[in-house]
Jmol script that loads the backbone (N, CA, C; Angstrom):
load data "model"
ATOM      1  N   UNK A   1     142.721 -64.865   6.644  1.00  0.00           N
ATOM      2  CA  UNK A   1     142.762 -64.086   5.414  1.00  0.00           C
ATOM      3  C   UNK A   1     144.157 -63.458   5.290  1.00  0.00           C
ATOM      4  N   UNK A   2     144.996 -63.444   3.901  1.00  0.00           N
ATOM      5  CA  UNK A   2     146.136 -62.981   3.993  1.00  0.00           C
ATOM      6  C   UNK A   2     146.118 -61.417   3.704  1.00  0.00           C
ATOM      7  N   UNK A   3     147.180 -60.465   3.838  1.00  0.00           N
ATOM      8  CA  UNK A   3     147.155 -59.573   3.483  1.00  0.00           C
ATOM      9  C   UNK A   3     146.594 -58.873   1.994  1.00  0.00           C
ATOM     10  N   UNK A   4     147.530 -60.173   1.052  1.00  0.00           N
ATOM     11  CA  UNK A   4     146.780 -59.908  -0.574  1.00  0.00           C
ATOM     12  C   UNK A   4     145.264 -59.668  -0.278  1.00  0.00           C
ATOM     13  N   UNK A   5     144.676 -60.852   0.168  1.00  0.00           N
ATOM     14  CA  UNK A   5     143.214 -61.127   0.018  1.00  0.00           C
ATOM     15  C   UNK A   5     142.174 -59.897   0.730  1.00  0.00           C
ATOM     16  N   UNK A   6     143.284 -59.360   1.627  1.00  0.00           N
ATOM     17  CA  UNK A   6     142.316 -58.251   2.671  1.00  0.00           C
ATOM     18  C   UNK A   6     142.492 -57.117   1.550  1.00  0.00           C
ATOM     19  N   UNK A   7     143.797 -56.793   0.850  1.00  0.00           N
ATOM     20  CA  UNK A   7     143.687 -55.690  -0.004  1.00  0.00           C
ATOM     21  C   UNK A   7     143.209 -55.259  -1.632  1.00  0.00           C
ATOM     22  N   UNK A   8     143.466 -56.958  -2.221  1.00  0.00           N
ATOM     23  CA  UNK A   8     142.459 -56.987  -3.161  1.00  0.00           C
ATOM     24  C   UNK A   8     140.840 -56.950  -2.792  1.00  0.00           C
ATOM     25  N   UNK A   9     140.121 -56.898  -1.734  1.00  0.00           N
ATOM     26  CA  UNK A   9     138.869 -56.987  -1.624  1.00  0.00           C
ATOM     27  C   UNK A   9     138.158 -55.843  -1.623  1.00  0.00           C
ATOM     28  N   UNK A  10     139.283 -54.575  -1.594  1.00  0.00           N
ATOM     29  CA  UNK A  10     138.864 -53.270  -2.089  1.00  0.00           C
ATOM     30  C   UNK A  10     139.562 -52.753  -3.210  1.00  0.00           C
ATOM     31  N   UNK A  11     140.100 -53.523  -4.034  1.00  0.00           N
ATOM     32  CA  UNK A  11     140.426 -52.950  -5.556  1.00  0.00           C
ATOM     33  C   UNK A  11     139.116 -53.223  -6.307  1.00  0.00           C
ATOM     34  N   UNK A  12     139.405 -52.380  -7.351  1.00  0.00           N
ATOM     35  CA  UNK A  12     138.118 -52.379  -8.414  1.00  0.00           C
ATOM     36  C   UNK A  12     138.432 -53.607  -8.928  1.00  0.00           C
ATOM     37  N   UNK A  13     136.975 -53.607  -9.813  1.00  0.00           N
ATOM     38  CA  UNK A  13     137.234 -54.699 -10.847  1.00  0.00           C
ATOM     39  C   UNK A  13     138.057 -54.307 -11.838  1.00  0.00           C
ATOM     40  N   UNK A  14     138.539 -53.315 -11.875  1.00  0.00           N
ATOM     41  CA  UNK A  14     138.865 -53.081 -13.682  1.00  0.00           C
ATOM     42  C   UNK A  14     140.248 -52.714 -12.518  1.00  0.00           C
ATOM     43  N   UNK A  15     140.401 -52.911 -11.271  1.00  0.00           N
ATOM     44  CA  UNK A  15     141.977 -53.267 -11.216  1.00  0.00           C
ATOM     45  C   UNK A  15     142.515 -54.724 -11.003  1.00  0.00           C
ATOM     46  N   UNK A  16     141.296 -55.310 -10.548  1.00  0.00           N
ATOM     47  CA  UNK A  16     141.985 -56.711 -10.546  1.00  0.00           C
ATOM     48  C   UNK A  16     141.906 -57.069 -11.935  1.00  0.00           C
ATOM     49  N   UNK A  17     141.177 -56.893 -12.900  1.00  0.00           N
ATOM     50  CA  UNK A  17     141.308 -57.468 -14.235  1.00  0.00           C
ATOM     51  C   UNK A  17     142.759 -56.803 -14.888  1.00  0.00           C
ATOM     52  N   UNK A  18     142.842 -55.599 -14.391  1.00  0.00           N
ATOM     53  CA  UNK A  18     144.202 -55.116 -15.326  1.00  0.00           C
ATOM     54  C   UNK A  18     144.925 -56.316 -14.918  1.00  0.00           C
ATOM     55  N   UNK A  19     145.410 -56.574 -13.364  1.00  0.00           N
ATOM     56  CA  UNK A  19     146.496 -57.401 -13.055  1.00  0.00           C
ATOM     57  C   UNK A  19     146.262 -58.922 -13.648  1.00  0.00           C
ATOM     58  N   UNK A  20     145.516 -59.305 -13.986  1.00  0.00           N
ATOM     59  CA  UNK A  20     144.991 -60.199 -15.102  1.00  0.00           C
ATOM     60  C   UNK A  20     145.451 -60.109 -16.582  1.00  0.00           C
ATOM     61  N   UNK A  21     145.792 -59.082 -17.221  1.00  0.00           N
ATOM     62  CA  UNK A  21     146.055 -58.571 -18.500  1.00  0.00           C
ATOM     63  C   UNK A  21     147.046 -58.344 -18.545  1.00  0.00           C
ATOM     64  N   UNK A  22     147.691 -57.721 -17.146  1.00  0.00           N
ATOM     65  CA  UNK A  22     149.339 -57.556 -17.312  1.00  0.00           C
ATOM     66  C   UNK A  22     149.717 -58.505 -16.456  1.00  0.00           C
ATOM     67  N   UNK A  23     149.706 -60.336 -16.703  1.00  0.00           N
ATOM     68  CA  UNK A  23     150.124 -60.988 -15.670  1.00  0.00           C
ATOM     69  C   UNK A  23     151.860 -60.941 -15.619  1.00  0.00           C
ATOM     70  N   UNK A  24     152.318 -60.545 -16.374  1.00  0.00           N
ATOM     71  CA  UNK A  24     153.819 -60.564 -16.809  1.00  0.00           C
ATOM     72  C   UNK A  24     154.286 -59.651 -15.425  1.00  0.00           C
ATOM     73  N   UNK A  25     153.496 -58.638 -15.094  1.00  0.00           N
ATOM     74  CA  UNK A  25     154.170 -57.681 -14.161  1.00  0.00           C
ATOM     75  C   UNK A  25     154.132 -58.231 -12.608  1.00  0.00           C
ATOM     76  N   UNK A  26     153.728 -59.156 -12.423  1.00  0.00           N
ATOM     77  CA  UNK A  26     153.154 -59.246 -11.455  1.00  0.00           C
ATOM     78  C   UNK A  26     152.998 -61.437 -10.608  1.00  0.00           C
ATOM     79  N   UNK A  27     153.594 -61.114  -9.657  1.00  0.00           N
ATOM     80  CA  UNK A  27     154.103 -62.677  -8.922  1.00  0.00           C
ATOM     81  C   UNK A  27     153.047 -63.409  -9.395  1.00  0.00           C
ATOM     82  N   UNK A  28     153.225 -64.997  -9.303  1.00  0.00           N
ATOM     83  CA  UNK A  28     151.922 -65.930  -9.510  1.00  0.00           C
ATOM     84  C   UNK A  28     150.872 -66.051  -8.626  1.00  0.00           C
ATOM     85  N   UNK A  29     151.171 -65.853  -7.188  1.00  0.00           N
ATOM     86  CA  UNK A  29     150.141 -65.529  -6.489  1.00  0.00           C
ATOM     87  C   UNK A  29     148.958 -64.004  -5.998  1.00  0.00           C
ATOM     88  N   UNK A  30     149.727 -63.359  -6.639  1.00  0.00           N
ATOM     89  CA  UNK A  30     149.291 -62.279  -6.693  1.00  0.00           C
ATOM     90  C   UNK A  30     147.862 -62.428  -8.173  1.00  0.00           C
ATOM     91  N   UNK A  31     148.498 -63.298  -9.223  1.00  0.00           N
ATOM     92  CA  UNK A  31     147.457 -63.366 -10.220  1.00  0.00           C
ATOM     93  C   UNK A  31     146.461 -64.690  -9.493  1.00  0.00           C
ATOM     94  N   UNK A  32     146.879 -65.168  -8.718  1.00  0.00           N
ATOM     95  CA  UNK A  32     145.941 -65.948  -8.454  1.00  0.00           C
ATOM     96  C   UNK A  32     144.881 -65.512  -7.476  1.00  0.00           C
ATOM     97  N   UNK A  33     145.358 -64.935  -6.411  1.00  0.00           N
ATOM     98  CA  UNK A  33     144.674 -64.079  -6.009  1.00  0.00           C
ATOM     99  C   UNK A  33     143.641 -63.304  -5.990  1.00  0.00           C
ATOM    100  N   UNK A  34     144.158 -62.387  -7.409  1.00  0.00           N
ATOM    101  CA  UNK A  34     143.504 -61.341  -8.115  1.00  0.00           C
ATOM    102  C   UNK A  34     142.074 -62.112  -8.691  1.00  0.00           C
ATOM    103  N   UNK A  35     142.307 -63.374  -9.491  1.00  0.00           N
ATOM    104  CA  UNK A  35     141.434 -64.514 -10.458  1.00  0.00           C
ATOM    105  C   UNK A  35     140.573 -64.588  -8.961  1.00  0.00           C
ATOM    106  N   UNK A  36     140.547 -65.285  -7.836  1.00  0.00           N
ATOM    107  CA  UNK A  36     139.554 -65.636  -7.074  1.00  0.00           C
ATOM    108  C   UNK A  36     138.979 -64.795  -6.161  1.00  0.00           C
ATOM    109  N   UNK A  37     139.463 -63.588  -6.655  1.00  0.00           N
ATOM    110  CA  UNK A  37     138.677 -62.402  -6.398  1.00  0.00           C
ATOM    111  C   UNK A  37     137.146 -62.149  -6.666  1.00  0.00           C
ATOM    112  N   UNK A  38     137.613 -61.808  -8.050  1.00  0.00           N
ATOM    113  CA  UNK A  38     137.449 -61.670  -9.291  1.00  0.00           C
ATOM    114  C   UNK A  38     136.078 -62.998  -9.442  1.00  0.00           C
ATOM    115  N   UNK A  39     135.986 -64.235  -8.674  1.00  0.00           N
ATOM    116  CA  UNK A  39     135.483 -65.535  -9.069  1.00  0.00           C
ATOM    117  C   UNK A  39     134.130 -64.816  -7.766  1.00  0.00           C
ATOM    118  N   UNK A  40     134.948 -64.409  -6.373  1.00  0.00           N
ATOM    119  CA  UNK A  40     133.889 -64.369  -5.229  1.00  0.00           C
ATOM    120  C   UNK A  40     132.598 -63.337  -5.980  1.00  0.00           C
ATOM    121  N   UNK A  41     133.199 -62.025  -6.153  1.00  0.00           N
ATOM    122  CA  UNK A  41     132.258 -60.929  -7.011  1.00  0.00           C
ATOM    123  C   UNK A  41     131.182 -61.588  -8.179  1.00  0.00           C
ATOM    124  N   UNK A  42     131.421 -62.956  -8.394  1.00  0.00           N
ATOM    125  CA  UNK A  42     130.581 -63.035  -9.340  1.00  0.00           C
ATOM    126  C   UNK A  42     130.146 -62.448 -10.410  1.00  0.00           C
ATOM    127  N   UNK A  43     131.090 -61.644 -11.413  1.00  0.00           N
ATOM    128  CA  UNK A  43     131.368 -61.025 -12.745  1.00  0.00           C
ATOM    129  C   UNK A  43     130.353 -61.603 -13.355  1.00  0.00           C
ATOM    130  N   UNK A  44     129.291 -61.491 -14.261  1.00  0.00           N
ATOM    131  CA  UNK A  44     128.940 -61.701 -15.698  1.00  0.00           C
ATOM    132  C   UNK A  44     130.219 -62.167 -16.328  1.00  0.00           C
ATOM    133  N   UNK A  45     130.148 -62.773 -17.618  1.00  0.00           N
ATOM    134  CA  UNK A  45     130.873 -62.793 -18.751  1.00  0.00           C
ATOM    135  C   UNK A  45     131.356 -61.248 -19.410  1.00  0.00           C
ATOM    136  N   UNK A  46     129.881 -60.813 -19.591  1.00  0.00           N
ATOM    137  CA  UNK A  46     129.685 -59.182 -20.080  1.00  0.00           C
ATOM    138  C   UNK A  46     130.219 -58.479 -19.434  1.00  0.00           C
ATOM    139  N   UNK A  47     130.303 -58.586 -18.147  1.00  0.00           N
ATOM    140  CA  UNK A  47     131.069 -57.657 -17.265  1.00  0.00           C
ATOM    141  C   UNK A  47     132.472 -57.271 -17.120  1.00  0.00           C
ATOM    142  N   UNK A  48     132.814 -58.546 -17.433  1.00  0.00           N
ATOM    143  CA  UNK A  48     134.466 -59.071 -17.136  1.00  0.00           C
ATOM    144  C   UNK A  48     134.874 -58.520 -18.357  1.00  0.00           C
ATOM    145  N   UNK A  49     134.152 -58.570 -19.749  1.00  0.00           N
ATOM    146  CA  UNK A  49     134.586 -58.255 -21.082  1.00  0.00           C
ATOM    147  C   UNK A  49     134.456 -56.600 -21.628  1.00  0.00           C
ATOM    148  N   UNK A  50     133.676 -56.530 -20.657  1.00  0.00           N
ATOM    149  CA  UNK A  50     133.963 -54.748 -20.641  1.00  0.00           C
ATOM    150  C   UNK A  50     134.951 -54.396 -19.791  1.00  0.00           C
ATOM    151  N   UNK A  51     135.244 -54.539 -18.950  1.00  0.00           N
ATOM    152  CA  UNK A  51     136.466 -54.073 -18.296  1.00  0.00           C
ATOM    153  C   UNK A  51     137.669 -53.786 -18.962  1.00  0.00           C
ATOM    154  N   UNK A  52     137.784 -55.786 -19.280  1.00  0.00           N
ATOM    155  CA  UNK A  52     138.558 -55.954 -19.913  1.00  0.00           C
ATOM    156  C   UNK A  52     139.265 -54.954 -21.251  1.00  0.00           C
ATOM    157  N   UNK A  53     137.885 -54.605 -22.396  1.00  0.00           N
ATOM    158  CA  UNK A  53     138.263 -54.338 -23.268  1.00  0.00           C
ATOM    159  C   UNK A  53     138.344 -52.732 -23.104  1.00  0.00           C
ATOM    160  N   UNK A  54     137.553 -52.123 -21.979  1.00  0.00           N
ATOM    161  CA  UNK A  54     137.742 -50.706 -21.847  1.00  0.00           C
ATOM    162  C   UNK A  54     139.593 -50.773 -21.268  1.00  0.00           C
ATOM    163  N   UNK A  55     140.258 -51.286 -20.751  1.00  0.00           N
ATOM    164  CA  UNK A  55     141.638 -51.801 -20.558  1.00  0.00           C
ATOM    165  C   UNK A  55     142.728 -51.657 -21.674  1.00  0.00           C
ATOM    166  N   UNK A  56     141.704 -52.286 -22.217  1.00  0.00           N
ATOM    167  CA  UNK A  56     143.068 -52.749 -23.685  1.00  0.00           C
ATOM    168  C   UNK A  56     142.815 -50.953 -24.477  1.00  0.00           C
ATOM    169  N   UNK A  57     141.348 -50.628 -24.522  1.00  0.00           N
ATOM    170  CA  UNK A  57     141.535 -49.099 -25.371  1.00  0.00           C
ATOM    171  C   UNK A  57     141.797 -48.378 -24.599  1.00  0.00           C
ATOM    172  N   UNK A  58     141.856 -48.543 -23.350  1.00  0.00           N
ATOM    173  CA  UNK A  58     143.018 -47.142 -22.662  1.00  0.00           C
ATOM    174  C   UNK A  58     144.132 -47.295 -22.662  1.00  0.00           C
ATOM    175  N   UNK A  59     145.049 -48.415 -22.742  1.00  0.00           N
ATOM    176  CA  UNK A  59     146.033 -48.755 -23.233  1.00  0.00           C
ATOM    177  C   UNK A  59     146.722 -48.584 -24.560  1.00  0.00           C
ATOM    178  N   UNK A  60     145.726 -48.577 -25.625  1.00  0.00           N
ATOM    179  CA  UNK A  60     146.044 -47.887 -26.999  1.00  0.00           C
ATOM    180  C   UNK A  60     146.088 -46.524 -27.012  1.00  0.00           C
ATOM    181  N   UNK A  61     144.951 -46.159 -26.084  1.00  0.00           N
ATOM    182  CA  UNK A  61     145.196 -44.412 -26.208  1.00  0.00           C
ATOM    183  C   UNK A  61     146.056 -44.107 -25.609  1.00  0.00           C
ATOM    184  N   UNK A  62     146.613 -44.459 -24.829  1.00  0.00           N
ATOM    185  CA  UNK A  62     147.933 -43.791 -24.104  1.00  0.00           C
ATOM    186  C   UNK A  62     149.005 -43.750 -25.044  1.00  0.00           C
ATOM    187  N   UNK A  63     149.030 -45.064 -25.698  1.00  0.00           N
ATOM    188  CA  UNK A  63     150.408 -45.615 -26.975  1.00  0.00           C
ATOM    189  C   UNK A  63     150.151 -44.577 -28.027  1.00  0.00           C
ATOM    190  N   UNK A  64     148.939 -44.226 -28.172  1.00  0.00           N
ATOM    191  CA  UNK A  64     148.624 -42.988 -29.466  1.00  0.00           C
ATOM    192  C   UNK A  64     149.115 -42.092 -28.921  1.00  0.00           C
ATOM    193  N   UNK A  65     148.725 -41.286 -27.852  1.00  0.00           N
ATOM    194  CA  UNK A  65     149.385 -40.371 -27.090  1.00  0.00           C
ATOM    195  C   UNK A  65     150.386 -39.976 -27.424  1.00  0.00           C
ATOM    196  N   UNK A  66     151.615 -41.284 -26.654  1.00  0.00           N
ATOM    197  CA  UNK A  66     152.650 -40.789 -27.031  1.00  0.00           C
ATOM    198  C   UNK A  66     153.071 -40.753 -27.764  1.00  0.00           C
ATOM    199  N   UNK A  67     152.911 -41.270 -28.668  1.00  0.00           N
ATOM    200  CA  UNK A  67     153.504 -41.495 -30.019  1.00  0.00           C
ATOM    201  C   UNK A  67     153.237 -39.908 -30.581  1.00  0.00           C
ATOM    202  N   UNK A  68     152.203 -39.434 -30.571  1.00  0.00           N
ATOM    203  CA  UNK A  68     151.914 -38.189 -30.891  1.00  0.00           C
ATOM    204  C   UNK A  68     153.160 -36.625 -30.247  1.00  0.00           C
ATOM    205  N   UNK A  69     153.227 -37.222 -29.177  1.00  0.00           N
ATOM    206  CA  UNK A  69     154.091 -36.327 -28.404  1.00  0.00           C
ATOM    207  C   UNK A  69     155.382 -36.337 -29.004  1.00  0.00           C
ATOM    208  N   UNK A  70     155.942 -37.660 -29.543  1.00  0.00           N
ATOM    209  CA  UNK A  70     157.299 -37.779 -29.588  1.00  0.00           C
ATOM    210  C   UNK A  70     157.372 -37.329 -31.123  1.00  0.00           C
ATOM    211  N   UNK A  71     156.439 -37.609 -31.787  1.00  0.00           N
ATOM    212  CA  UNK A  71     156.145 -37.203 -33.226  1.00  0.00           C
ATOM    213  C   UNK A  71     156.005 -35.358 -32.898  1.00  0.00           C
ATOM    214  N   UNK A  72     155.782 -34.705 -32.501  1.00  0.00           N
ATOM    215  CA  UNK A  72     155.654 -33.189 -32.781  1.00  0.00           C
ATOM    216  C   UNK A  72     157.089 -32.752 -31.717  1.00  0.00           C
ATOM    217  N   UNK A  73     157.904 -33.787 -31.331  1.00  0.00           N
ATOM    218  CA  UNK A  73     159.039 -32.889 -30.749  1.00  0.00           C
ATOM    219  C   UNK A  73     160.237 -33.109 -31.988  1.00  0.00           C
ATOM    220  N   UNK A  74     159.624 -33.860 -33.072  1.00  0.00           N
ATOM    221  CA  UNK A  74     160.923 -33.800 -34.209  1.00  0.00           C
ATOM    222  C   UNK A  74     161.196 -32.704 -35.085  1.00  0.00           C
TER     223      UNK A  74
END
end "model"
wireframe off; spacefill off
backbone 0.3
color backbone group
């Protein structure tokens, strides 16, 4: 077992899916990794798609956030 594999096996799901969503940040084996993680856990569809999409709206709320912040320092 490699190191990745010993330390993804205690990330959440909704961290291996981030590294899934942000594959841009992150080496090719590291997303591959993350994917046959992700495959052993045996996800639902439903499961994977909530993560997922609770992901993408914490990601908007943060972008609202700031945007808000930078908007009341003008």
């Amino acid at each position: 077992m490699t190191e990745l594999q010993k330390l993804y096996k205690e990330y959440s799901d909704r961290e291996l899916i981030t590294i899934l969503h942000e594959k841009n940040k992150f080496i090719p084996e590291a997303i591959e990794q993350a994917l046959a993680e992700i495959k052993n856990r045996n996800l639902t569809q439903q499961e994977f798609d909530k993560e997922k999409n609770d992901i993408i709206l914490q990601k908007e709320n943060r972008k609202q956030q700031i945007q808000k912040a930078r908007a009341s320092r003008k």
